[in-house]
C-alpha positions in Angstrom: -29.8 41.2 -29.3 -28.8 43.4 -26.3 -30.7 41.6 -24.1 -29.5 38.6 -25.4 -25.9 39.2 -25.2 -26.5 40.5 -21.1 -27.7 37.1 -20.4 -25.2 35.1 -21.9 -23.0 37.3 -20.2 -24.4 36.7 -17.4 -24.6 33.0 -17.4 -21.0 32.7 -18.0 -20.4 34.7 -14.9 -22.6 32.8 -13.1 -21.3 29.4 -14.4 -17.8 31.1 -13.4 -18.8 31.5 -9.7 -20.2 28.2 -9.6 -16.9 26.8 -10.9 -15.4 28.7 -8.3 -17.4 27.5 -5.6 -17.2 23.9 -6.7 -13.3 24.1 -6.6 -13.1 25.5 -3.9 -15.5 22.6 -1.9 -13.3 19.9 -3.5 -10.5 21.5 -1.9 -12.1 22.1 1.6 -13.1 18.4 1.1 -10.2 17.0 0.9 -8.2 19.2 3.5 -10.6 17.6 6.3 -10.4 14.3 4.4 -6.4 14.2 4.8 -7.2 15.0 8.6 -10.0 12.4 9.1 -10.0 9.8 7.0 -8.2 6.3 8.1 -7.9 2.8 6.9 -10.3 0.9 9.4 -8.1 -1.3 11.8 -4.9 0.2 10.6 -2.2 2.7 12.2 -0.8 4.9 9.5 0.6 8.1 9.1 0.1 10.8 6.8 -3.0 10.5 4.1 -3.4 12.4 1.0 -6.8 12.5 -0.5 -7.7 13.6 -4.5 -11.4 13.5 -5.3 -11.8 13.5 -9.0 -14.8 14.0 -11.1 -17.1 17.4 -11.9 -19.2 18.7 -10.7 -18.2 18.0 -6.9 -21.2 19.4 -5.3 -23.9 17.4 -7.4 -22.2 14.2 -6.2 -21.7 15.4 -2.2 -25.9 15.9 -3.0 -26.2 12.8 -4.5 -24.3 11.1 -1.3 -21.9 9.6 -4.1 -18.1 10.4 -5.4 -17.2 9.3 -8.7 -13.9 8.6 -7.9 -11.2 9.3 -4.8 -7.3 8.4 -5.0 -6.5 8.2 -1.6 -2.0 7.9 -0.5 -1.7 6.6 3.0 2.3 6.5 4.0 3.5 4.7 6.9 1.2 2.0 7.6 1.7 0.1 10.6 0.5 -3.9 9.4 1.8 -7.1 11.4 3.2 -10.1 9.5 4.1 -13.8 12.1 3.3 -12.1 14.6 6.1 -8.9 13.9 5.0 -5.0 13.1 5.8 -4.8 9.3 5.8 -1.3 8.3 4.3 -0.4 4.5 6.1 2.7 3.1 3.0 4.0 1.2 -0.1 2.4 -0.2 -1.8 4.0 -3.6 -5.4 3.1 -3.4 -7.7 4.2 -6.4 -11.6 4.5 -5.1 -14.5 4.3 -6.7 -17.9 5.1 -6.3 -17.7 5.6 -2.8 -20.6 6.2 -0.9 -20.6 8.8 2.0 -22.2 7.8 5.5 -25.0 9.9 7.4 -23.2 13.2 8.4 -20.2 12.2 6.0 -18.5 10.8 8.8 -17.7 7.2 7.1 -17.6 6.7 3.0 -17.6 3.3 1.6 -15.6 2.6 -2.0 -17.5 0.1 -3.9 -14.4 -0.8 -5.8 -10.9 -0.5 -5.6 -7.1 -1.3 -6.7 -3.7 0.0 -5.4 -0.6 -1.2 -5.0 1.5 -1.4 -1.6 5.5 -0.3 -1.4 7.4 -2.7 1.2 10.9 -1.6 1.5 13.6 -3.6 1.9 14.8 -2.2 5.6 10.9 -3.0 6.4 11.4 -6.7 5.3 14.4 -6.6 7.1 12.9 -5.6 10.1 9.8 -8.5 9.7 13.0 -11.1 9.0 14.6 -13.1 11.7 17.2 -11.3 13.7 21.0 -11.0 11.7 18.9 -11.1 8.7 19.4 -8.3 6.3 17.1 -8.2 2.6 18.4 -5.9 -0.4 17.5 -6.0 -4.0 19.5 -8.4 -6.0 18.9 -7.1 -9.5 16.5 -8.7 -12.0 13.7 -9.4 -9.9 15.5 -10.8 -7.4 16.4 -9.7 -3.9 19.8 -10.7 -1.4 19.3 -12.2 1.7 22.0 -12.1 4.3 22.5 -13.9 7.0 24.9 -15.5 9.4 25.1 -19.1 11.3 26.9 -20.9 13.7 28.7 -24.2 12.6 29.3 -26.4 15.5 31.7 -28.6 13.5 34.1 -25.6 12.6 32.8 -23.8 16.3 32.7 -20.6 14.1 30.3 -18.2 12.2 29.9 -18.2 8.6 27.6 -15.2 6.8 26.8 -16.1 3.6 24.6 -13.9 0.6 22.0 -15.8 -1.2 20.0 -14.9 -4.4 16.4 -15.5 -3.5 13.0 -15.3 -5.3 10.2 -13.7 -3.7 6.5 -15.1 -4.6 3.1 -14.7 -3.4 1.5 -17.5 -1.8 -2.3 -17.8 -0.5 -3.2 -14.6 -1.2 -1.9 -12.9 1.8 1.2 -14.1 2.5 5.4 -13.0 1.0 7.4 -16.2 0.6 10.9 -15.9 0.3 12.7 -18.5 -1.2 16.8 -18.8 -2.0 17.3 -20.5 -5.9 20.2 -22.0 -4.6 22.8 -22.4 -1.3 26.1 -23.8 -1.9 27.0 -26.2 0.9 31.0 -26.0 0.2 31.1 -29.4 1.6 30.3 -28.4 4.9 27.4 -30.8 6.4 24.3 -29.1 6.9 25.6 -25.8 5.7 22.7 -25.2 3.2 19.9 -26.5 5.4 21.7 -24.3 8.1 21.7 -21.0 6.0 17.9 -21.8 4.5 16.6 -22.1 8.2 17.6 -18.2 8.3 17.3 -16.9 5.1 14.3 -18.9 3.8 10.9 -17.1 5.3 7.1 -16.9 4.9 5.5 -13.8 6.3 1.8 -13.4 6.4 0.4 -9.9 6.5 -2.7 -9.2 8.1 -4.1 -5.4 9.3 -4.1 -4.4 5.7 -7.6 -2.2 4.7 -10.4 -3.9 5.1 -11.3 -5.2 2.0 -8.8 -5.0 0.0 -6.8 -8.2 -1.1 -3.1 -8.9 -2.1 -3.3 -10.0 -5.4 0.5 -9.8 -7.2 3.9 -9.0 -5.6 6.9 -7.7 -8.0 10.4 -7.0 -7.0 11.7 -3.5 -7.4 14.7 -1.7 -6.9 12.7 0.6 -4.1 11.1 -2.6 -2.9 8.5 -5.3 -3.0 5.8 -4.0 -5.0 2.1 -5.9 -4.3 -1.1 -5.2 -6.5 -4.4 -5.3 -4.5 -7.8 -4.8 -5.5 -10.8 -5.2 -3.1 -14.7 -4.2 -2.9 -16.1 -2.8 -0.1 -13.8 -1.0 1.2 -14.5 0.9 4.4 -12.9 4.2 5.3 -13.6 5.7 8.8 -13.3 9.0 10.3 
């Protein structure tokens, strides 16, 4: 019974060290990860990099992660042509595969969501534009014109939904732009505050797939397979 007792002890010691160990590799892991790891073809800023699942070393051995959450803030994407900057993207990975040397990984599948605020679509709108959040999944678009009847400017507000449209590109749309009687007021005001932006340079592989207003900003759902991350 003695000896018994020594080698369970034992084995929860040892299963205590290799605990330890394992904890402390996830940790080291992901301290270079937040150093090395980048979207392919996008500029971002800081990264923050979670790799779930136990136990870490058996998957490292088996050249497979169950599952990484990866937080990239300040990404650098282009929409007609402008630099549209991303406030944060939330990507969830999974299995992802780790490259000779563990210099590349490769998530089989994936889901996030991107955060676009509304000073960032102000700055991909056309110039005397301003976007804010109109309340109930709406947002305001200001915006000022020139009427060559009256030879004076008129800034007007307009309500405006915002809708996904191909896939990859943000629509915005006003519901409606009173034209006061003035002629060509609406079509005027629209020519500014009505705007489709594309946006490309997002992580390879991963595709826009819903867009939701938000009081912080234009919320869009992707998912994607494939998706390469180098460093």
């Amino acid at each position: 019974m003695r000896a018994l007792r020594i080698l369970l002890i034992i084995a929860v010691v040892l299963g205590g060290v290799f605990v330890a160990l394992d904890r402390a590799a996830v940790y080291f892991a992901e301290s270079e990860a937040e150093s090395r790891v980048s979207f392919a073809g996008v500029e971002t800023g800081s990264t923050e990099v979670s790799i779930k699942g136990f136990p870490f070393l058996t998957q490292v051995a088996g050249s497979e992660l169950d599952r990484v959450d990866v937080t990239v803030k300040n990404i650098h994407a282009s929409a007609a042509g402008r630099d549209i900057r991303i406030s944060e993207i939330r990507a969830r990975l999974s299995q992802v595969a780790l490259g000779a040397g563990y210099t590349s990984a490769t998530a089989s599948r994936a889901s996030g969501t991107a955060l676009i605020s509304y000073a960032a679509l102000t700055e991909a709108a056309d110039e005397g534009v301003t976007v804010a959040y109109g309340g109930k999944g709406k947002v305001k678009v200001t915006g000022s014109v020139r009427i060559p009847l009256l030879d004076r400017v008129l800034t007007r507000s307009v309500t405006s939904t915002v809708t996904l449209v191909g896939g990859n590109t943000v629509r915005v749309h006003a519901d409606e732009v009173p034209g006061e009687g003035i002629p060509g007021l609406e079509g005027l005001v629209r020519q500014k505050t009505d705007f489709e932006r594309k946006i490309s340079g997002l992580p390879e592989g991963l595709e826009l797939e819903k867009i939701e207003v938000a009081p912080g900003g234009l919320e869009i759902s992707m998912t994607g397979s494939d998706v390469a991350l180098a460093g």
